[in-house]
C-alpha positions in Angstrom: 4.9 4.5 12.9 4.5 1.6 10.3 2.1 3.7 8.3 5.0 6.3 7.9 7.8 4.0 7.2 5.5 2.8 4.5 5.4 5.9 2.4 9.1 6.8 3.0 10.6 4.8 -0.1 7.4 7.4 -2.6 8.9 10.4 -0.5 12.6 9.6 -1.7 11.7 8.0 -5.2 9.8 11.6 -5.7 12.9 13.3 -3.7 15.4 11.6 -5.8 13.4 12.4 -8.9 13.2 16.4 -8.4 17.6 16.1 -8.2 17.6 15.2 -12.2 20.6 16.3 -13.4 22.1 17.1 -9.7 25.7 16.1 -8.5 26.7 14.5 -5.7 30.4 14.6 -4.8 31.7 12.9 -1.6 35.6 13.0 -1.7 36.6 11.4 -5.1 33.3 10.1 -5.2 30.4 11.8 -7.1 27.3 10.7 -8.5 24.6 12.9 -11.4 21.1 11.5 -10.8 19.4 10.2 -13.6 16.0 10.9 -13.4 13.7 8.1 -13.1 16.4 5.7 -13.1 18.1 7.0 -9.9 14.3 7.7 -8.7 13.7 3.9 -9.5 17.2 2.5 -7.7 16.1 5.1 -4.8 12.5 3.1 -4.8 14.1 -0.3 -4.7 16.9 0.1 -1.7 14.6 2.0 0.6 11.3 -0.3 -0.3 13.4 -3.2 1.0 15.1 -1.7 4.1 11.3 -0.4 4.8 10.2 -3.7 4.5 13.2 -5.2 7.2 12.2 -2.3 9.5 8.1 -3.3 9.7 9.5 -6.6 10.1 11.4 -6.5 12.8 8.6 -4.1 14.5 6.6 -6.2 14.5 8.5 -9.2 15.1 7.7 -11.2 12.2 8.1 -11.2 8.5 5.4 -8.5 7.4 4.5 -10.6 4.5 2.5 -7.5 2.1 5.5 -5.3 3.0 7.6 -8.5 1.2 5.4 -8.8 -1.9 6.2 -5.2 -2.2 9.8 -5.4 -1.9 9.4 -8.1 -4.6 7.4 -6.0 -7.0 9.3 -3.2 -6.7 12.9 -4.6 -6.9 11.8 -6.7 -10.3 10.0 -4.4 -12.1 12.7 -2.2 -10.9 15.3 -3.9 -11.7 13.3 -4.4 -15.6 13.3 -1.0 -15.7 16.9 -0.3 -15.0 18.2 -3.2 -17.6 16.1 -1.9 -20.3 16.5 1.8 -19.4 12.8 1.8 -19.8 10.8 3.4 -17.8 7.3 2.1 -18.4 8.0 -1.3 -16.0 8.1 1.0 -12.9 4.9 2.7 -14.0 3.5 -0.3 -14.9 4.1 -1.8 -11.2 1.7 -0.5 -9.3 -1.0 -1.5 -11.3 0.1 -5.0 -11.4 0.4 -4.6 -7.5 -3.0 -3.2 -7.1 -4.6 -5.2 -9.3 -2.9 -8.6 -7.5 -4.6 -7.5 -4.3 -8.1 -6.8 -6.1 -7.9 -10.9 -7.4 -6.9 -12.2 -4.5 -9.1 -10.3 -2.1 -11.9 -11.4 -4.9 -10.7 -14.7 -5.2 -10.9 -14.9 -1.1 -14.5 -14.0 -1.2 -15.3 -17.5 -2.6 -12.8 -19.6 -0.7 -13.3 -20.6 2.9 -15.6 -19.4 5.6 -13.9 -15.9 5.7 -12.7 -14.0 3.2 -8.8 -12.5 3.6 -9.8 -8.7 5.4 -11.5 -11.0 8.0 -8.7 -13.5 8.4 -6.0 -10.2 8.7 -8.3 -8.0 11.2 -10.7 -11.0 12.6 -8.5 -10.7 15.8 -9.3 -6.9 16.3 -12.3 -6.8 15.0 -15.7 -8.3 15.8 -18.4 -8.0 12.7 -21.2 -9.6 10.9 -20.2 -11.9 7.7 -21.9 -9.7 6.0 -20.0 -6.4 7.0 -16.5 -8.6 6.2 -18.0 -8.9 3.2 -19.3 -5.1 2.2 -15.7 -3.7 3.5 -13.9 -6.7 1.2 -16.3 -5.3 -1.5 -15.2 -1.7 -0.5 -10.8 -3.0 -0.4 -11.2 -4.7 -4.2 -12.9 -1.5 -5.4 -9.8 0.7 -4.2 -7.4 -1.9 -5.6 -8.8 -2.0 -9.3 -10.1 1.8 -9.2 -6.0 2.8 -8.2 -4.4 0.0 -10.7 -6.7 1.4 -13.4 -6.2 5.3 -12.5 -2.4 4.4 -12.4 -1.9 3.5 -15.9 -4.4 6.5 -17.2 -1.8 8.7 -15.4 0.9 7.2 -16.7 -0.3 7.4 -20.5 -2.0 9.8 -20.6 0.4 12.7 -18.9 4.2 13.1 -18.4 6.6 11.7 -16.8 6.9 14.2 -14.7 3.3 14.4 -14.0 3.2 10.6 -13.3 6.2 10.4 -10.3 4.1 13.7 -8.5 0.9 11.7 -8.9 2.3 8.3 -7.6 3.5 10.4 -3.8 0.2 12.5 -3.6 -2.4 9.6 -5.2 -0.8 6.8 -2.6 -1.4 9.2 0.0 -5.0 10.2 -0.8 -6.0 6.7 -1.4 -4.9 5.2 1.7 -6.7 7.8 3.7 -9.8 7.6 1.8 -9.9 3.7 2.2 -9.1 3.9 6.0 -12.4 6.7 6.2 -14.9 4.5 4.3 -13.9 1.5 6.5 -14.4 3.3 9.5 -17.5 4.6 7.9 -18.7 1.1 7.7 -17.5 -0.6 10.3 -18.1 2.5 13.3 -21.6 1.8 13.9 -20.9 -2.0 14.3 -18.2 -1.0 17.1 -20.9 1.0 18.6 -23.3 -1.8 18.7 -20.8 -3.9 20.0 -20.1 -1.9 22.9 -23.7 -1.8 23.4 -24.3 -5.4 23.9 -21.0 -5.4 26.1 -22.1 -3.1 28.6 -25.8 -4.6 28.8 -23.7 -7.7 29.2 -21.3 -5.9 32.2 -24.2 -4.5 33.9 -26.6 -7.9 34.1 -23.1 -9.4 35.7 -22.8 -6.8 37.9 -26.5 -6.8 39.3 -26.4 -11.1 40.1 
């Protein structure tokens, strides 16, 4: 459910992007979207009603959820000021690139690095598999950051809000099958040791 919410506010910034040029009238009320503009004042309302909504699911402030909301509704906001589209663009490469430093800069600072302090709970694993899947989240980070603004120079507009739904999508799901590429064999182990550990209990 929270994975879905979280790509809701790409689905309307791309949905609210195709209605360029498209009227809405409600009464005396109407309203001709604007593009990337609308798509960008789409973006920021929904990122932060998204954000309230994996909050309150879970029952506590869902703190990367915030730093999104944050991103989105400044750069956002830049963008709609200046009538310039290139801060939106240029957010989710600052985003990305955020997490890469302080994923990195985790790996060097205490007894566990950030992965292991947000999943240590769920998951039991060597340091050195926290380490190889922290490895594996900072490489997706930089890799999207750096692919974003290639996109976003290098093709149109157009191009660019299609790439940002699809990419996001494609990412995440490549990310979540290389963890579970790493960390599955661990879980089996684990199990392993837990049912030698059942059945010597059992036998006493």
């Amino acid at each position: 459910m929270r994975q879905l919410l979280e790509f809701l506010p790409l689905v309307l910034f791309f949905g609210a992007y195709q209605m360029d040029g498209d009227t809405v009238a409600v009464s005396d009320w109407s309203y001709t979207f604007d593009g990337i503009f609308s798509a960008t004042a789409v973006l920021m309302v929904s990122t932060v009603v998204v954000w309230l909504l994996c909050s309150a699911l879970a029952k506590k402030n869902d703190r990367r959820m915030m730093w999104m909301a944050v991103a989105v509704v400044i750069f956002g906001a830049a963008t709609l000021i200046l009538r310039d589209q290139r801060f939106i663009q240029w957010k989710p490469t600052v985003f990305n690139w955020g997490l890469a430093a302080i994923f990195l800069g985790s790996q060097y600072v205490g007894e566990r690095n950030l992965l292991q302090r947000l999943l240590g709970s769920q998951l039991s694993l060597t340091r050195k598999v926290w380490s190889r899947l922290n490895v594996l989240w900072i490489g997706n980070f930089t890799v999207v950051g750096a692919l974003n603004l290639f996109v976003a120079y290098q093709y149109e507009e157009a191009f660019w809000v299609s790439y940002k739904l699809y990419s996001s999508i494609g990412f995440t799901v490549v990310l979540m099958l290389l963890t579970i590429v790493i960390v599955a064999p661990h879980l089996k182990d684990q199990d392993a040791v837990d049912g030698d550990h059942e059945h010597a209990g059992g036998s006493q």
